[in-house]
N, C-alpha and C positions, 0 to 999 in steps of 0.2 A: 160481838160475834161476827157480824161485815168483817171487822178490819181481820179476823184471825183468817176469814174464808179468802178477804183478797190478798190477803198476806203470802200463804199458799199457793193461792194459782198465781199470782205474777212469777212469784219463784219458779214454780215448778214449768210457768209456761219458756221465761227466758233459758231457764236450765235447758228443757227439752228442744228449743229452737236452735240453741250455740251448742251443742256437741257433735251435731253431724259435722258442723262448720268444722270445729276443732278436729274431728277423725281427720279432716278431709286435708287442710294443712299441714296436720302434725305426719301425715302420710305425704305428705308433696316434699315436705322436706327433712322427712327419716326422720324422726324425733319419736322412735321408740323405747320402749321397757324390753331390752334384749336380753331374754332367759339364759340364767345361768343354772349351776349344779345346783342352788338352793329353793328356785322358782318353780311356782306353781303353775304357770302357763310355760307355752311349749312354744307358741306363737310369736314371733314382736309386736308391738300391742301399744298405743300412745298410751301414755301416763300424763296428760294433761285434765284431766275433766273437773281437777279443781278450779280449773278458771270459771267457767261454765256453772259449777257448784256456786263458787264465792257470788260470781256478778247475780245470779238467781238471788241469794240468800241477803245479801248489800239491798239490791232493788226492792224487794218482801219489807224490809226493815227501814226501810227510810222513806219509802211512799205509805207504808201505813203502821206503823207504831205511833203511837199518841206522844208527842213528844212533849205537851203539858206535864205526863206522868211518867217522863222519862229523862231525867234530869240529867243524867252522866250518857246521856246515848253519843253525844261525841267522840269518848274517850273510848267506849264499847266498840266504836269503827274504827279507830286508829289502831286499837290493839289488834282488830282483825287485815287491819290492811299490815302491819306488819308482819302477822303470821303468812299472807298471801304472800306479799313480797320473800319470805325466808322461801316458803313453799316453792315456789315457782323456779326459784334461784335454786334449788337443790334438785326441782324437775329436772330442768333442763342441763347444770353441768353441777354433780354429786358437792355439796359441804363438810366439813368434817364434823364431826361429832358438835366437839366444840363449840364451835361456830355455831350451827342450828341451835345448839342448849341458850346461847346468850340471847339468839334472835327469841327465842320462846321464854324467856325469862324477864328480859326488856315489856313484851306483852303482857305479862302478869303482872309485870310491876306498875301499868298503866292503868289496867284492871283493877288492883287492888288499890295505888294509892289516890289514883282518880275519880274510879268508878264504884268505890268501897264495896271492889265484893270479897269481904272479906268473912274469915270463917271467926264469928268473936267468941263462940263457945262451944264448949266438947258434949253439952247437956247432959253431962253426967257421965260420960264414957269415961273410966278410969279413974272414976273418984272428981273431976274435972268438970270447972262450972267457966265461970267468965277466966279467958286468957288477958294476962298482959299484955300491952300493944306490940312490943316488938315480936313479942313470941306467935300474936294473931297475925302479924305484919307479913315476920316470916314461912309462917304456915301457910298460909295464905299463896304466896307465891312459887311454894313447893308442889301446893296441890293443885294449882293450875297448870305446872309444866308438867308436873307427872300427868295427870289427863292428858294433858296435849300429846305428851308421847306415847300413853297408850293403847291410843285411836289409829298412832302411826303403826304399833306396832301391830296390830289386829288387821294392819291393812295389808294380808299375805293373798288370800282367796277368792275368788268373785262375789260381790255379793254380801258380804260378811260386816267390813266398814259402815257402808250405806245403810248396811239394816240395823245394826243394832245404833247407830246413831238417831235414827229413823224410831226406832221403840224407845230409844230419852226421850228423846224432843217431843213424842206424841205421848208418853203418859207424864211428861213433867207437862207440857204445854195444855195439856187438860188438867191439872192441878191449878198453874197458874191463872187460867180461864174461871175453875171455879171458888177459889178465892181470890176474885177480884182485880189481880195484878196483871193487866190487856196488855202493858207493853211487852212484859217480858211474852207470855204467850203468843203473843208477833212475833217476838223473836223465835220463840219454841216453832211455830208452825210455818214459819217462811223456810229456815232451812230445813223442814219434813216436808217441804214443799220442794226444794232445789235435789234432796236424793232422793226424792222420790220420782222425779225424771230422770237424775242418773243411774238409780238401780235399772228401766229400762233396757241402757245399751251395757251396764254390767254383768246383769246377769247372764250366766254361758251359753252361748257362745260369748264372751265378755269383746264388746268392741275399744272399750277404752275403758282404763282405769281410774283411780281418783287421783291417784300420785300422793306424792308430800303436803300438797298444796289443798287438795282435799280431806286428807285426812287429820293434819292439824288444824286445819278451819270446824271440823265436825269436832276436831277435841276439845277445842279452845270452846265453842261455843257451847257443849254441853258441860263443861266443868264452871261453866258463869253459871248456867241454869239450875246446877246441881248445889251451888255453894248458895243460891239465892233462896230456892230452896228450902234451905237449912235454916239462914237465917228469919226470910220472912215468915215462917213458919213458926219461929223459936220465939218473934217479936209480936204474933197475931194476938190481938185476945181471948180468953179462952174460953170465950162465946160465940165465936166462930164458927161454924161449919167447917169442912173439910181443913181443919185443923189435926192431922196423926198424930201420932204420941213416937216416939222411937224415929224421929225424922232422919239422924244420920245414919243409922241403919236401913231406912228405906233409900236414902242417896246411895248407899253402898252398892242397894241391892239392885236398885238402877242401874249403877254401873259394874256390876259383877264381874263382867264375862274381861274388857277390858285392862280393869284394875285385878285381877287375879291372875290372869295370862301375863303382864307385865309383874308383877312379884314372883310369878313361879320362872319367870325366863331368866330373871335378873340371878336368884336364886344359885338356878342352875348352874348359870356361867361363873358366878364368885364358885360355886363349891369345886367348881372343875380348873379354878384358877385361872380365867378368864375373864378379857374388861366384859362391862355390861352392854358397852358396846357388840362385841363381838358379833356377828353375825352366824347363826344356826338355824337348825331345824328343830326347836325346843318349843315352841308356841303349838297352842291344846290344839288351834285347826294345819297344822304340821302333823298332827298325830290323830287324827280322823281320816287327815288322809291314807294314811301307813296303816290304818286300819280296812283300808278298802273304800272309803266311801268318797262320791266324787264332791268336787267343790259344793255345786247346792245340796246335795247331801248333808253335806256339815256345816255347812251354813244355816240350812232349817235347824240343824239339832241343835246348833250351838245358841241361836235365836229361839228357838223354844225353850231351852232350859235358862236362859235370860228372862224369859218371861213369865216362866214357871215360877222364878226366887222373886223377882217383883208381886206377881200375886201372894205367894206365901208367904213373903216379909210384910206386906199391907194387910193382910188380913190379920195377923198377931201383933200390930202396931201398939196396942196397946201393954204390952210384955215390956221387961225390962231393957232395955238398949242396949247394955253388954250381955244379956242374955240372947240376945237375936244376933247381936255378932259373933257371940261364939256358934251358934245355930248356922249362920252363915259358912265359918270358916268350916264348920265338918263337912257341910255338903261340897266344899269344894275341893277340900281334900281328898273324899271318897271318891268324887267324881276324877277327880287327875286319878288319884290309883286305880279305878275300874278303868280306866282307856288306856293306860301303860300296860296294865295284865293282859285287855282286851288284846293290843298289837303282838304285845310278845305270846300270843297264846299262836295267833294267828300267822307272827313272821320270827320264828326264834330266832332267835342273836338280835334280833331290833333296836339300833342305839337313835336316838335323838341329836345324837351331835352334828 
């Protein structure tokens, strides 16, 4: 319990110490996020406060995870120092596509084939028990860059990033607290420790953003914690205490808001004949806005209905698994069509492109 508390505040205290430093620099020498026709701020605004995130959430994790019961904790840094380093390198002068996918890919691959976090079974989703290794190998490494890029992409609005990374990492990190597994919940609560100083200077009036560099560190880190999860969950005995039933549908439900905004954007832009790349106004807090409401506005809502589908997916844990996923995809469904009708009630002609 110590280690998760000083886990936390060392995070949070180094977080909260290094971002004035960082406003104060990245303002000495212009190293702003300069608003365009797509941006939600109006301001120039630094986009560095992933450094400040990372060194918080590094320090949390290596002064106090038990490193007895943390056997691959080397490889878990390396993978984060390379997402830092892609992060930061795209801070400050933009990467192409490309490029960022490899750096985030490389990471996963260190993750998985180092630090074996890997996904080895679908627990029934789809008819689907134990994967074969390449096919665990490769999934594995998909679903860590997808996370990674989802966290990126959710990172439009104040506020929005930090918090729902902040609601994983504290309801995965009280799971892993109460079965047993202290390093990963070090992990889980140091970085709810690091945004939880930077939600401080995010929220609006937002003084600085997370950037690239924090929000693939929040992604990478909650998709280790989400696949861990899965599996040490799938491997507990089944006399265990807080052992759920339906685990990758509660992982899902954890990451909802994320993983849903990234299939519906990707979505969008193949049907409109567009790379997935593409840059638009097609993301759910794009369309909270257009609906009227300000940044925290849609950041509560969109955070609250995050945490709404986390309670009502755990409390039916015991239901069947592709039962709760399909239970899943209607709510989100309905919900993307109730805020498309909502805007277009409110702004006729309203296009998202």
């Amino acid at each position: 319990m110590f280690a998760l508390l000083l886990g936390f505040i060392t995070a949070f205290t180094l977080t909260y110490l290094a971002i004035p430093v960082i406003i104060r620099v990245a303002r000495e020498k212009k190293l702003y996020d300069r608003p365009n026709e797509r941006s939600a701020h109006a301001e120039p605004t630094p986009s560095l406060g992933g450094i400040a995130i990372f060194a918080g959430t590094i320090c949390g994790i290596i002064l106090w995870a038990p490193v007895q019961l943390f056997g691959t904790l080397q490889y878990v840094l390396a993978a984060l120092v390379i997402i830092f380093l892609i992060g930061i390198r795209d801070d400050l002068s933009p990467l192409s596509p490309a490029k960022k996918l490899f750096g985030q890919m490389l990471a996963a691959l260190i993750l998985v084939y180092k630090s074996h976090v890997k996904v080895n079974s679908f627990d029934g989703v789809f008819g689907l028990y134990e994967l074969p290794e390449l096919v665990s190998f490769s999934l594995s490494i998909i679903a860590i860059a997808g996370i990674i890029n989802a966290f990126n992409l959710i990172d439009g609005i104040n506020g929005l990033a930090g918090s729902i990374g902040l609601l994983v990492c504290l309801t995965l990190g009280c799971w892993f607290f109460a079965a047993g597994h202290i390093a990963f919940a070090v992990v889980a609560l140091s970085l709810a420790g690091a945004l939880t100083a930077f939600l401080k200077y995010n929220f609006t009036p937002a003084r600085i953003f997370m950037g690239d560099t924090g929000a693939m560190l929040t992604g990478a880190v909650c998709a280790l914690l989400a696949i861990k999860f899965i599996e040490l969950n799938r491997t507990a005995p089944v006399a265990v205490a807080f052992r759920p039933g339906a685990a990758p549908a509660i992982a899902v439900a954890i990451l909802i808001l994320p993983l849903f905004d990234t299939l519906r954007v990707i979505t969008h832009r193949l049907s409109n004949g567009k790379s997935p790349f593409y840059p638009d106004r097609s993301h759910i807090h794009h369309t909270l806005l257009d609906a009227g409401l300000t940044h925290m506005q849609a950041t509560s809502v969109l955070v609250a209905l995050n945490t709404l589908i986390i309670l009502w997916v755990a409390a039916l844990h015991a239901w069947e698994t592709n039962l709760l996923f399909l239970l899943e995809l209607v709510f989100v469904l309905a919900l993307s069509y109730w805020l498309r009708r909502l805007v277009r009630q409110r702004k006729p002609g309203w296009t998202d492109d």
